[in-house]
C-alpha positions as semicolon CSV with decimal commas, in nm:
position;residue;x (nm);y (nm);z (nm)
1;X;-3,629;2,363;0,566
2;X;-3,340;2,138;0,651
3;X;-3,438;1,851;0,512
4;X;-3,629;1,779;0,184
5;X;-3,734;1,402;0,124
6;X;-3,872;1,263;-0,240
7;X;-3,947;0,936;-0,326
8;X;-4,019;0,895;-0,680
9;X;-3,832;0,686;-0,897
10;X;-3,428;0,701;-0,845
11;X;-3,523;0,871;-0,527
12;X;-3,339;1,139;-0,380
13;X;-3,315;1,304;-0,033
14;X;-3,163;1,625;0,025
15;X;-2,989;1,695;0,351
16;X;-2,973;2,090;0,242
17;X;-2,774;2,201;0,598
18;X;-2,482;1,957;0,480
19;X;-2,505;1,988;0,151
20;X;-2,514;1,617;0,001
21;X;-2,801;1,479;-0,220
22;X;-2,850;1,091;-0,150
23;X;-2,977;0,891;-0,403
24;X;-3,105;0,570;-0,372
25;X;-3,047;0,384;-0,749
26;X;-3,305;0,106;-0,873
27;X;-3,059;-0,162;-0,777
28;X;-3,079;-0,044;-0,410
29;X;-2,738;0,114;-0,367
30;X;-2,689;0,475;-0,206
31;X;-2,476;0,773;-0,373
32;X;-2,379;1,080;-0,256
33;X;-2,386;1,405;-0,457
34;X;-2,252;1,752;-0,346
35;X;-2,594;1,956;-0,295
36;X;-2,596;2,320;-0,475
37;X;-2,874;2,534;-0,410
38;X;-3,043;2,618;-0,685
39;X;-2,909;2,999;-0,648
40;X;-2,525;2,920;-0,613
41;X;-2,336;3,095;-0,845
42;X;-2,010;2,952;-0,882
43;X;-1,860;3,268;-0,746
44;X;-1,502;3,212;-0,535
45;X;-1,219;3,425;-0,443
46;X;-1,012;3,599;-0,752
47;X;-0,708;3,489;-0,835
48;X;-0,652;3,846;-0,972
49;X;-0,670;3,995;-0,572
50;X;-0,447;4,092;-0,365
51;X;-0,478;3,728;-0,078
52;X;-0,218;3,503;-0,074
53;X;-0,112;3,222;-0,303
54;X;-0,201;2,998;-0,045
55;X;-0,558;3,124;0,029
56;X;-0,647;3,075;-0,313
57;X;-0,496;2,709;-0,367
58;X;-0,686;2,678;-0,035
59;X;-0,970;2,727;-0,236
60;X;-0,880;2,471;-0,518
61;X;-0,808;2,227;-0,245
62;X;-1,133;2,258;-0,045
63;X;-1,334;2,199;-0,371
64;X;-1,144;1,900;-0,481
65;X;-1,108;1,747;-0,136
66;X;-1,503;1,782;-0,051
67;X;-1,552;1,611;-0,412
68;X;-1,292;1,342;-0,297
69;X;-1,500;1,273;0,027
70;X;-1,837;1,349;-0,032
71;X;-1,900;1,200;-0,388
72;X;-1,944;0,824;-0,410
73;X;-1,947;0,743;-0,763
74;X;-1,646;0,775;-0,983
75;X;-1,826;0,928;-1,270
76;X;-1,975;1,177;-1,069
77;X;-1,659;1,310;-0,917
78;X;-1,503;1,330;-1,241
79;X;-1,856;1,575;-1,345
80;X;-1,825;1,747;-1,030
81;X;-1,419;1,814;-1,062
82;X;-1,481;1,953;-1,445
83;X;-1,713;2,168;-1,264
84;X;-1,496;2,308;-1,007
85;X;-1,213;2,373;-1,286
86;X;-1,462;2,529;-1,492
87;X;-1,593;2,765;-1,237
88;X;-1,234;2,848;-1,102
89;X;-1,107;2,904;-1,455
90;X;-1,386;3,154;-1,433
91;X;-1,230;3,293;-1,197
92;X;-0,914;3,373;-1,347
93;X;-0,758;3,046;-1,225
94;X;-0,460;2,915;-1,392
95;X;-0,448;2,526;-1,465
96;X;-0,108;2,528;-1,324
97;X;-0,300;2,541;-0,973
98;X;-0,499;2,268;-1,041
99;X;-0,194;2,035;-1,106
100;X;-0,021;2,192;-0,813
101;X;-0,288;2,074;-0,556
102;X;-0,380;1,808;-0,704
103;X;-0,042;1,660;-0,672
104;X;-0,058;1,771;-0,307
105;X;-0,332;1,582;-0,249
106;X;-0,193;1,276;-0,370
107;X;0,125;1,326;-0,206
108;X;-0,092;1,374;0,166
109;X;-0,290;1,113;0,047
110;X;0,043;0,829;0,006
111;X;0,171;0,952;0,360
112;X;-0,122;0,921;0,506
113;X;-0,179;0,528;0,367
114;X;0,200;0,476;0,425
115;X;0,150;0,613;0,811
116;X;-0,155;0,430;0,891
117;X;0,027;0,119;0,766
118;X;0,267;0,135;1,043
119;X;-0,006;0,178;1,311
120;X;-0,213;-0,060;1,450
121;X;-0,579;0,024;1,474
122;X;-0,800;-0,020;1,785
123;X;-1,157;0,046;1,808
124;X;-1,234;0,287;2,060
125;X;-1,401;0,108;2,427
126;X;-1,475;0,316;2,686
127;X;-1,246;0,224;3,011
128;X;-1,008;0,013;2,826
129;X;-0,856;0,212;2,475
130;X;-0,647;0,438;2,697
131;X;-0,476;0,152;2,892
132;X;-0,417;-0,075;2,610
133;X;-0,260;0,226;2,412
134;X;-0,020;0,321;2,693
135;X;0,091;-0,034;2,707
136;X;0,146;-0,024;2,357
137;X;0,357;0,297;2,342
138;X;0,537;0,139;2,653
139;X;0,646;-0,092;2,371
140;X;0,727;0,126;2,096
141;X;0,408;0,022;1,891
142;X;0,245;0,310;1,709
143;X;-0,157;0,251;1,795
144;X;-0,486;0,469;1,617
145;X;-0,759;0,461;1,769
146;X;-1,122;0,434;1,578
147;X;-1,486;0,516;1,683
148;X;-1,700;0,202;1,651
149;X;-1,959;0,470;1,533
150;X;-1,850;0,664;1,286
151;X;-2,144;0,971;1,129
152;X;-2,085;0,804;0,801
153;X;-2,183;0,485;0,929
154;X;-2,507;0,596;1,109
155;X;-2,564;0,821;0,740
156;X;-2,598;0,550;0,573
157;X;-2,779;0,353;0,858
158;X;-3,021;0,645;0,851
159;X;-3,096;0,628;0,473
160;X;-3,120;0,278;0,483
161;X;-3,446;0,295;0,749
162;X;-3,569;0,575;0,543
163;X;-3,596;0,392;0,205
164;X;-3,699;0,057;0,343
């Protein structure tokens, strides 16, 4: 059953193959969850075995990240990331990781703005990106380009039609 609609009040729809809950508050506005079946059970990779160090920050990293992307409301992330520590301490996680990639993830995060500062951004049109880039690189002008559809764009499009 991939997807699981209810419309009550603060409806919810559950997209259960990608693992986000949308909810649709009284005011109108859309927010994303992290979906967790109702049999997860918190269990990741030991820190105690015998993989290394950087499979098991990996871990830390993917949890936090998805909680960074995924989650819409502030309050929520900050419920979800106690989660994650709590289920990682769990498993014999030290908090030392948890500074470690979380100061990672802010230092990607700074490059990344500081890099796509320097670029210019193009939407992506069929027959014309590619020549418009190679003029620009002709030029020395760093150039993105972006899709004019993006999957979060046609989500929300998506949950829009359903809830009207």
């Amino acid at each position: 059953m991939p997807i699981v609609y209810n419309f009550s009040s603060g409806a919810s729809v559950i997209f259960s193959t990608i693992f986000i809950t949308a909810i649709r508050n009284d005011e109108g506005n859309v927010k994303l969850q992290i979906y967790s079946k109702p049999t997860h059970t918190d269990q990741y990779l030991n820190f105690s075995s015998h993989h290394p160090i950087e499979h098991k920050l990996s871990v830390v990293r993917t949890l936090l990240q998805r909680s960074q992307s995924v989650i819409t409301d502030s309050h929520d992330r900050q419920l979800e990331d106690a989660h994650i520590e709590k289920a990682l301490l769990s498993c014999g996680y030290p908090d030392w990781t948890f500074r470690k990639v979380k100061y990672q993830i802010r230092v990607k995060m700074t490059e990344r703005k500081q890099k796509s500062e320097q670029k210019t951004r193009r939407p992506i049109v069929e027959g014309t990106s590619e020549r418009v880039s190679r003029v620009m690189k002709k030029h020395q002008m760093p150039v993105t380009m972006r899709p004019v559809k993006t999957l979060k764009l046609l989500f929300h499009k998506f949950l829009k039609q359903i809830w009207q």
